[in-house]
C-alpha positions as CSV (number, residue, x, y, z in Angstrom):
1,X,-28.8,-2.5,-10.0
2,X,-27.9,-4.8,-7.4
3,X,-26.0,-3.3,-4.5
4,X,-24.3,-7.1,-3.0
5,X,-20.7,-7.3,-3.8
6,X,-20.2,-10.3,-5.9
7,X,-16.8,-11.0,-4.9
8,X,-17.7,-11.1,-1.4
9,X,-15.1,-9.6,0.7
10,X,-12.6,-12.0,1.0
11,X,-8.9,-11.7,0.3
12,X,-8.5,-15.1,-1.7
13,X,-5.3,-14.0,-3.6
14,X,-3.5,-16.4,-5.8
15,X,0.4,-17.0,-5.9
16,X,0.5,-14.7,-8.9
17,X,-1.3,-12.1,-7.4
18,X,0.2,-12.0,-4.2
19,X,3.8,-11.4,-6.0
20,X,2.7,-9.4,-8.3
21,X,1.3,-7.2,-5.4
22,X,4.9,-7.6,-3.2
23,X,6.8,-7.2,-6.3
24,X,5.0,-3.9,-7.2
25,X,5.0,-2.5,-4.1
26,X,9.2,-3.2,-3.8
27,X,9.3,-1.4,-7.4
28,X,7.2,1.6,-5.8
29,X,9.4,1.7,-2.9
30,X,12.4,2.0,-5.2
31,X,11.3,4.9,-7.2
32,X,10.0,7.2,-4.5
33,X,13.2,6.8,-2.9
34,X,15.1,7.6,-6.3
35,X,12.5,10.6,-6.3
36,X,11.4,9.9,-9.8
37,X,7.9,9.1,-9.0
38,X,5.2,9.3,-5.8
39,X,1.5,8.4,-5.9
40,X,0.1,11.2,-3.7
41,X,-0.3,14.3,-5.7
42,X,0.5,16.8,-2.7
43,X,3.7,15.4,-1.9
44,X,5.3,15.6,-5.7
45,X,6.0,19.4,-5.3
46,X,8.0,18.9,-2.3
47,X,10.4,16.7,-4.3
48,X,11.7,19.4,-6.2
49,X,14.0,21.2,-3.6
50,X,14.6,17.1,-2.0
51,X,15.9,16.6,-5.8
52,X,18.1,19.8,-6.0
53,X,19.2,19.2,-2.7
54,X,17.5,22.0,-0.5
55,X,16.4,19.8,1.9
56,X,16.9,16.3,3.4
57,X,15.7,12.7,3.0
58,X,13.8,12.9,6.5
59,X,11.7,16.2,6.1
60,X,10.6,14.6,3.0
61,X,9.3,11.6,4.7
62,X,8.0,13.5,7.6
63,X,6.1,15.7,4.7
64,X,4.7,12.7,3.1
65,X,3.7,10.9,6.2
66,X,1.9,13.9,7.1
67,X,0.2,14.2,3.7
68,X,-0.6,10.6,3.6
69,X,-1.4,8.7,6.7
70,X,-5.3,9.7,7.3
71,X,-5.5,8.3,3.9
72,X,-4.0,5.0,4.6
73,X,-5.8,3.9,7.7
74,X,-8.5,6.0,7.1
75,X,-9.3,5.5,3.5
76,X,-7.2,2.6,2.1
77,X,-7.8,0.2,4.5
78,X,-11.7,0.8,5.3
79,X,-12.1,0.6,1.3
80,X,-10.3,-3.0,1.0
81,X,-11.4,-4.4,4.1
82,X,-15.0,-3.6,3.1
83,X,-14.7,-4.7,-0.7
84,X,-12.3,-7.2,-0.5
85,X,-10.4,-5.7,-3.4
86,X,-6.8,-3.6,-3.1
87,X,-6.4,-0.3,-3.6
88,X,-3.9,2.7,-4.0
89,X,-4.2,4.2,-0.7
90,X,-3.2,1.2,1.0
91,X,-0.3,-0.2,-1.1
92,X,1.2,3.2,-3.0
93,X,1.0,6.0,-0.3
94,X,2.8,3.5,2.5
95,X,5.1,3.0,-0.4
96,X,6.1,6.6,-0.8
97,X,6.7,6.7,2.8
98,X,8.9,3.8,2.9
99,X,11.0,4.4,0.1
100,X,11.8,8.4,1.0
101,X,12.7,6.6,4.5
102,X,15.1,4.2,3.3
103,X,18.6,5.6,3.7
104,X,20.1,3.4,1.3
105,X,18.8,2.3,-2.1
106,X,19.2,-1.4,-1.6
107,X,16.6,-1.1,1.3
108,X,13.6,0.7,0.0
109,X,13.0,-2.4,-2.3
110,X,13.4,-4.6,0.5
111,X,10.7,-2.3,2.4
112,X,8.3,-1.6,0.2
113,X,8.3,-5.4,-0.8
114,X,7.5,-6.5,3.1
115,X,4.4,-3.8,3.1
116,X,3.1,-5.4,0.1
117,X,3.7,-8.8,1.9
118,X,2.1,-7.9,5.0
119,X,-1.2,-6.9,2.8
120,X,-1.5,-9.8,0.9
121,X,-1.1,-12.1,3.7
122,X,-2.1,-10.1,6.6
123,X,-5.6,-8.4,5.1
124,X,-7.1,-11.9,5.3
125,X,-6.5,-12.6,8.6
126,X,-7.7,-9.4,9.7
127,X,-11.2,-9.9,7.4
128,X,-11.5,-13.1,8.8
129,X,-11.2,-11.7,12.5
130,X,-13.6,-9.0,11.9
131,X,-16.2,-11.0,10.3
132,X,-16.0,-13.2,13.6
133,X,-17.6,-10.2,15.9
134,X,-20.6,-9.9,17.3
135,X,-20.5,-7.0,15.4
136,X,-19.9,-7.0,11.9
137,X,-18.4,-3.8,11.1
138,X,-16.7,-5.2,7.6
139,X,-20.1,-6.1,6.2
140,X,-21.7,-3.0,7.4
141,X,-19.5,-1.2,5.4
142,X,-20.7,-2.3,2.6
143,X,-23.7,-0.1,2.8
144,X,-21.1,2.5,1.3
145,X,-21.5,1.5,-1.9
146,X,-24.6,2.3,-3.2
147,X,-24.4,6.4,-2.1
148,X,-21.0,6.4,-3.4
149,X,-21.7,4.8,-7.0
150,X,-24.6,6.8,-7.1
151,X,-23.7,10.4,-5.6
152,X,-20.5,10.1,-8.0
153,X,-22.8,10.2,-10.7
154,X,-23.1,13.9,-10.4
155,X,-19.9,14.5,-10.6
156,X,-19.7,16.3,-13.8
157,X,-22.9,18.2,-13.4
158,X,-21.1,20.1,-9.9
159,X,-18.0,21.0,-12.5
160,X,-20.3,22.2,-15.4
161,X,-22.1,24.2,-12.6
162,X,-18.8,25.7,-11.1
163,X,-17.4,26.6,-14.6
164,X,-20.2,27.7,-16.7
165,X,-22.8,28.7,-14.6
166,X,-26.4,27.4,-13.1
167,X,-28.1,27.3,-16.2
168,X,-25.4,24.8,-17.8
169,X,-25.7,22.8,-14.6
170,X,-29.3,22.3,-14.1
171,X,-29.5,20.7,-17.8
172,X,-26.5,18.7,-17.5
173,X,-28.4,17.6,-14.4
174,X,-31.7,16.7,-16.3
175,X,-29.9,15.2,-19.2
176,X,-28.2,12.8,-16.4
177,X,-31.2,12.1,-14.2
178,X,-33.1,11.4,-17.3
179,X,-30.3,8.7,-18.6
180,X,-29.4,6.7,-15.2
181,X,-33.8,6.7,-15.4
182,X,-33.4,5.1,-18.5
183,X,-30.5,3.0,-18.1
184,X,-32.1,1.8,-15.1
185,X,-35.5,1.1,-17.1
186,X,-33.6,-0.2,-20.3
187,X,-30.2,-2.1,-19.1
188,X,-31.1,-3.5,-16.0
189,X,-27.7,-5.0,-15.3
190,X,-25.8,-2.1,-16.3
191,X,-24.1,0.3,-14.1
192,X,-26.6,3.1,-13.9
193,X,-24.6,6.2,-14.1
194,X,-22.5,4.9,-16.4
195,X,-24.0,6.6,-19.3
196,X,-24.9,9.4,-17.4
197,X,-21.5,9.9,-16.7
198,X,-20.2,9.6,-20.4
199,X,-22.5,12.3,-21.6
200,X,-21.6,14.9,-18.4
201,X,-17.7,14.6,-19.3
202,X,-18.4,15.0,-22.6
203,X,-20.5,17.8,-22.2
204,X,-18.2,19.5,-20.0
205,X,-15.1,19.1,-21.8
206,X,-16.8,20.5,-25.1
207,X,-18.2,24.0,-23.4
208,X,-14.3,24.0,-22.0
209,X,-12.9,23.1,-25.7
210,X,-15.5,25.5,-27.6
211,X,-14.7,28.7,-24.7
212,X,-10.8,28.1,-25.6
213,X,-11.3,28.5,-29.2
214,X,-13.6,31.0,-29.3
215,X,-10.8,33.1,-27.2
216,X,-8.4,32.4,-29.8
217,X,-10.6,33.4,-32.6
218,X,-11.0,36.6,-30.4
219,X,-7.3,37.0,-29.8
220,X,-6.7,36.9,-33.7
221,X,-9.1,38.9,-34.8
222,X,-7.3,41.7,-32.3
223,X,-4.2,41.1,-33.2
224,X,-2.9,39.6,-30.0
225,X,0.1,37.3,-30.6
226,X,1.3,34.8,-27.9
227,X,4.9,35.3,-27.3
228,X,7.2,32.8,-25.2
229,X,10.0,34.4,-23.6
230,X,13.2,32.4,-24.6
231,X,14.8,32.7,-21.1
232,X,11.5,31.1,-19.3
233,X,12.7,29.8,-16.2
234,X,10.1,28.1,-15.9
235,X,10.1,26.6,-19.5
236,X,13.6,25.4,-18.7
237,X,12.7,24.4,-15.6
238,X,10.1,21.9,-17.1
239,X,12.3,21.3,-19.8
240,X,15.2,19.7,-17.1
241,X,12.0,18.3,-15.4
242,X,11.3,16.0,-18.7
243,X,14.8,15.4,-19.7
244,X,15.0,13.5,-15.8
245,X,12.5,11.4,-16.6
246,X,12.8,10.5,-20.0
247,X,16.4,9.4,-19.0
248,X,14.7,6.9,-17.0
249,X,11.9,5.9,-19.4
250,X,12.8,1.7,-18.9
251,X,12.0,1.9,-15.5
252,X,9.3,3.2,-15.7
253,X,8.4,1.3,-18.4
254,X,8.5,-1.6,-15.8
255,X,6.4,0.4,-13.8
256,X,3.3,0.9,-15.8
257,X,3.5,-2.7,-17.3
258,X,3.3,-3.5,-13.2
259,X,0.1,-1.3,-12.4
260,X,-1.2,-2.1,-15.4
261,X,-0.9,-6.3,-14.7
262,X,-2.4,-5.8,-11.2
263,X,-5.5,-3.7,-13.1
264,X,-5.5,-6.9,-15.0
265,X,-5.8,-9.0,-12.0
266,X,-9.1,-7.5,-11.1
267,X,-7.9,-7.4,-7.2
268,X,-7.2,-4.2,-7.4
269,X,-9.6,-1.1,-8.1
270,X,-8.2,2.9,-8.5
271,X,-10.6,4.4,-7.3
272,X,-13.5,4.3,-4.4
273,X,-16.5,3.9,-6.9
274,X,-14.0,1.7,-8.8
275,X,-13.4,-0.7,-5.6
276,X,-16.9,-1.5,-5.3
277,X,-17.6,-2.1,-9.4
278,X,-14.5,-3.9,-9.5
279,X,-15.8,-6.2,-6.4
280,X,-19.2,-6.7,-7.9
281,X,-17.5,-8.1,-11.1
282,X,-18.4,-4.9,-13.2
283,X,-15.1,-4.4,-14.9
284,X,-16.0,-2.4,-17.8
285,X,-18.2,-0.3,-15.7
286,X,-15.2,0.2,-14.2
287,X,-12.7,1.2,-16.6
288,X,-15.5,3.6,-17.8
289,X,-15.2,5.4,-13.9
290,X,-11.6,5.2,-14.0
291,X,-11.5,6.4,-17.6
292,X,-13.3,9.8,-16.7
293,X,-11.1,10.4,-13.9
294,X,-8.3,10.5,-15.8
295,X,-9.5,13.9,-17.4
296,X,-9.1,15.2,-13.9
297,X,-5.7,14.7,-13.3
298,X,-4.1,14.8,-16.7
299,X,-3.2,18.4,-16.0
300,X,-2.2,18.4,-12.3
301,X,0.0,15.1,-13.1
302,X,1.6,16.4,-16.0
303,X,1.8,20.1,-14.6
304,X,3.7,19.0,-11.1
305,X,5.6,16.2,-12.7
306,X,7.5,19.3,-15.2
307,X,8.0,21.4,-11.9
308,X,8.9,18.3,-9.6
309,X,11.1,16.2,-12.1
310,X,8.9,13.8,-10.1
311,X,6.0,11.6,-11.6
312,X,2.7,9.6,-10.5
313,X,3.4,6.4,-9.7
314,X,0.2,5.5,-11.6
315,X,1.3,8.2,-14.7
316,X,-1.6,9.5,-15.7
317,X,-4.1,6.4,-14.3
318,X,-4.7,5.3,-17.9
319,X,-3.6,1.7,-17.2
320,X,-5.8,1.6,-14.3
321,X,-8.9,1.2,-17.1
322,X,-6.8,-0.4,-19.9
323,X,-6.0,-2.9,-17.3
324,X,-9.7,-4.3,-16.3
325,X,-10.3,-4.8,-20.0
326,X,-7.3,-6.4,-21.3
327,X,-7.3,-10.4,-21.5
328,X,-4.7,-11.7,-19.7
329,X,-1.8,-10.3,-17.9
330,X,0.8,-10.7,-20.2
331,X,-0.7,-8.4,-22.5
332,X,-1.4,-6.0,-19.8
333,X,2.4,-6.2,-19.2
334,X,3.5,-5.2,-22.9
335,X,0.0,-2.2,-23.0
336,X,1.1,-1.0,-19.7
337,X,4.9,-0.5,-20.6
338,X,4.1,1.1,-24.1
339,X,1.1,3.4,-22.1
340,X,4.2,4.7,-19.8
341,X,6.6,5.7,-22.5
342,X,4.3,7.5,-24.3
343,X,2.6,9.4,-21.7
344,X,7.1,10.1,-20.4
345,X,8.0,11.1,-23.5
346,X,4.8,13.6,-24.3
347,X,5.1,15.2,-21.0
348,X,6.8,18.3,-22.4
349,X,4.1,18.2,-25.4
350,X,1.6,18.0,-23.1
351,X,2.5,20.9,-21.0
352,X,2.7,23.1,-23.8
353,X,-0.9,22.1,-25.1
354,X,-2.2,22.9,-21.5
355,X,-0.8,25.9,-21.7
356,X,-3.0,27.2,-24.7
357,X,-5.8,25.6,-23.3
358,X,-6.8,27.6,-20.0
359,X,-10.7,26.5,-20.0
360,X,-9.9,22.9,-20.3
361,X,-6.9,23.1,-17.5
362,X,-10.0,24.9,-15.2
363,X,-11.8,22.3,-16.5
364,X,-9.6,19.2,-14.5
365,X,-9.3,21.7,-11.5
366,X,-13.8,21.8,-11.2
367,X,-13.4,18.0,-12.1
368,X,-11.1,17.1,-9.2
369,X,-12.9,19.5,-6.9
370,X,-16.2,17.8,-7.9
371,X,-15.0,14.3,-7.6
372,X,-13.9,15.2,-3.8
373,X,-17.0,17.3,-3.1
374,X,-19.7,14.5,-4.4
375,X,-17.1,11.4,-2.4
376,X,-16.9,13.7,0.7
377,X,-21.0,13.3,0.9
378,X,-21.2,10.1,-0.5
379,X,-18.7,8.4,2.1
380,X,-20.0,10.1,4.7
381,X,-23.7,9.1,3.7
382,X,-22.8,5.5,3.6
383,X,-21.0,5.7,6.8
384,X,-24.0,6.9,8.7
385,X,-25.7,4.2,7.2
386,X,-22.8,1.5,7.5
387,X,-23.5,2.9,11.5
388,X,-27.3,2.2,11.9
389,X,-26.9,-1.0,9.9
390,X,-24.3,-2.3,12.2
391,X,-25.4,-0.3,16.0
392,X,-28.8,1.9,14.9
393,X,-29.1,4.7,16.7
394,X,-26.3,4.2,18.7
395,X,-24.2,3.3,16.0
396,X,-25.8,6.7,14.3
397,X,-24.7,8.5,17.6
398,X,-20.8,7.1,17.5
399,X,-19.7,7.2,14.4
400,X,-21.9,10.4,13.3
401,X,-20.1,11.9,17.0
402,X,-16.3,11.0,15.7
403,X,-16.7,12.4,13.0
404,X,-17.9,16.0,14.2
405,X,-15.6,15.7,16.8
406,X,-12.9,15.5,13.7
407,X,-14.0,18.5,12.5
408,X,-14.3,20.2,15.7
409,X,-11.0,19.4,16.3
410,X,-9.5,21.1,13.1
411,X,-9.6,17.5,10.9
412,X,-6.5,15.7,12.0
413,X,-8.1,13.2,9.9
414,X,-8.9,13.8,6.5
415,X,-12.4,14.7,6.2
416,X,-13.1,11.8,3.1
417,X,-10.8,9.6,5.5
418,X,-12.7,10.5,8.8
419,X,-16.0,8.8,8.0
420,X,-14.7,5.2,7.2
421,X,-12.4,5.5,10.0
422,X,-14.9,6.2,12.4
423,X,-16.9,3.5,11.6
424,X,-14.3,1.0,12.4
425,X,-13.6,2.8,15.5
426,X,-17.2,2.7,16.1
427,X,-17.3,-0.9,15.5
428,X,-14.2,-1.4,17.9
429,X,-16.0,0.5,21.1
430,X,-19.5,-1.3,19.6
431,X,-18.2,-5.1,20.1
432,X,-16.4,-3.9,23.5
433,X,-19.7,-2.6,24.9
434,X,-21.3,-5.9,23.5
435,X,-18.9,-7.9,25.5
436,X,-19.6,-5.7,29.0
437,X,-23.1,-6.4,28.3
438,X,-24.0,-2.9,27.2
439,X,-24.9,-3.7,23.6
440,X,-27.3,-6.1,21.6
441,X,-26.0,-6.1,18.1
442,X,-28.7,-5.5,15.1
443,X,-30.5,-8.1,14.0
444,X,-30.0,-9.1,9.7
């Protein structure tokens, strides 16, 4: 499979994109500060005692700068700048910020709407500038894609391995090597862990599925009976939780028809495997990544949404795949609204089903724990070797060195964030010893 982004990584954006980009990021804005919905999953619990008044407008935003910035500049914008395509990092998690800031509710619309302008129109500049150096950290960067396409891969196999043992892993991990050897062999042009992919979820979510009911066969055949206490307060906590939301199902309704047109646009990619597929013009490879993902967070969204009264800005990251596939944007518009309702109004449904189904709720926890374990290498993998491409050894020495020195410092950057960022620091003090006459760039 060919590893050169198609798309380049330009930021050629279209009238239509770039306000449907503003507009969505205003609309964002507006509903984090109403506290009905934020994209980064750590911040939602917080919301809950913001909501009920336990705390104030400014220790949220100070809790969800925290919780968010190594991922913007670290993350977000590495990932666009190097792909030329948007992602969620860089226009949701500001968004969040902005919109808890905003004292008054005229202004978080008005905020979030002048971050998504300053993307559209000032990413290109900035791509253009850093394409200018003598060295070229941008296309360097793009070096990232192969170990992170491919180390994702074995994302399913870590989370078999984790739930049900070494002997479930290791043939999860043949039955995957053997099909990206095949795909590769048989479907040149096709993403090569797609299929492998497919069959790992699958696998994985039917050892979760069979373990459940094979406890509740047990449970029956002992007599155990599941009893719900009537004065739960955490049932009626959840129930409250879903009542908020549902009473502000047209909004959101809005919302997902607005992530779901941008999915549509194909500028736009929700994940870091899914920035680079989406830039190479592989958009039902794509949805397929996106599509697996969303068995990952299903449970945590739905689970801290009933606690929080707070949802994902993305729901459940359906419309992120429904999106790449559909058409045209007007029916991604009408899909995405109708995806939105019926993932608000099944929230309380879906809770309850999660709750008989212990195996597949560990099952998203090993997922989303994989996912970060096989990124974590993968990004830092292509950032050593966005480094030598861009300084060799040198560039091995700086980027590799800010990145320890992260860690040595107790990670005040994200460790998935740290790598990327280091390499565009790296590039920074690369170009600046280039100009002093210390540095001659790498060749090709």
């Amino acid at each position: 499979m060919s590893t050169t982004l198609a798309a380049g990584s330009g930021f050629d954006f279209t009238l239509a994109q770039q306000l449907t980009v503003i507009a969505l990021c205003a609309l964002t804005a507006f509903i984090a500060h109403m506290a009905l919905a934020v994209f980064n999953d750590g911040v939602r619990p917080f919301l809950l005692d913001f909501i009920q008044g336990r705390t104030t407008r400014s220790a949220t935003t100070a809790v969800s700068f925290g919780l968010s910035a190594g991922f913007i500049f670290g993350l977000g914008a590495p990932m666009a700048l190097s792909t030329g395509v948007l992602n969620p990092w860089l226009l949701f998690l500001p968004t969040d910020i902005l919109g808890m800031l905003a004292p008054r509710k005229w202004l978080a619309p008005l905020l979030g709407g002048a971050w998504g302008a300053v993307v559209v129109f000032g990413l290109n500049g900035a791509n253009n500038v850093a394409h200018d150096l003598p060295v070229d950290f941008l296309t360097a960067m793009q070096q990232m894609s192969t170990p992170i396409l491919f180390l994702f891969t074995l994302f399913p196999v870590l989370a078999i391995t984790k739930q049900f043992g070494r002997a479930w892993g290791a043939a999860a991990g043949v039955i995957e090597l053997a099909l990206v050897v095949l795909t590769m062999k048989l479907w040149p042009n096709m993403f090569a862990g797609a299929l492998a992919m497919a069959v790992g979820v699958l696998m994985l979510i039917g050892l979760a599925v069979a373990k459940d009911l094979r406890r509740r066969r047990e449970d029956r055949a002992r007599g155990v009976v599941e009893e719900v206490a009537a004065d739960d307060p955490m049932a009626s906590l959840f129930s409250a939780s879903a009542a908020r939301l549902r009473r502000h199902l047209p909004l959101f309704m809005v919302l997902g028809a607005g992530v779901c047109v941008l999915a549509q646009m194909h500028v736009f990619g929700g994940g870091e495997a899914t920035s680079f597929l989406i830039a190479k013009g592989q958009y039902a490879e794509a949805a397929q990544v996106d599509f697996y993902r969303v068995f990952g967070f299903v449970p945590l969204i739905a689970t801290t949404a009933l606690a929080s009264g707070a949802y994902g800005i993305a729901g459940f990251t359906l419309v992120y795949p429904i999106g790449y596939l559909l058409p045209n944007p007007f029916l991604a518009a009408v899909v995405g609204a109708l995806v939105f309702a019926v993932e608000v109004l099944a929230l309380s449904w879906i809770g309850k089903v999660l709750g008989k189904l212990p195996s597949v709720r560990d099952s998203s926890e090993h997922l989303r724990s994989a996912i970060t374990d096989t990124l974590q290498l993968a990004i830092l993998f292509g950032s050593l070797m966005a480094a030598n491409a861009m300084g060799g050894g040198l560039g091995i020495l700086v980027v590799g060195g800010l990145y320890l020195f992260n860690e040595a410092m107790g990670r005040p950057v994200v460790r998935m964030a740290a790598a990327p960022a280091a390499v565009i620091v790296g590039g920074i003090l690369l170009n600046l010893l280039y100009w002093l006459d210390l540095f001659t760039p790498v060749q090709g």
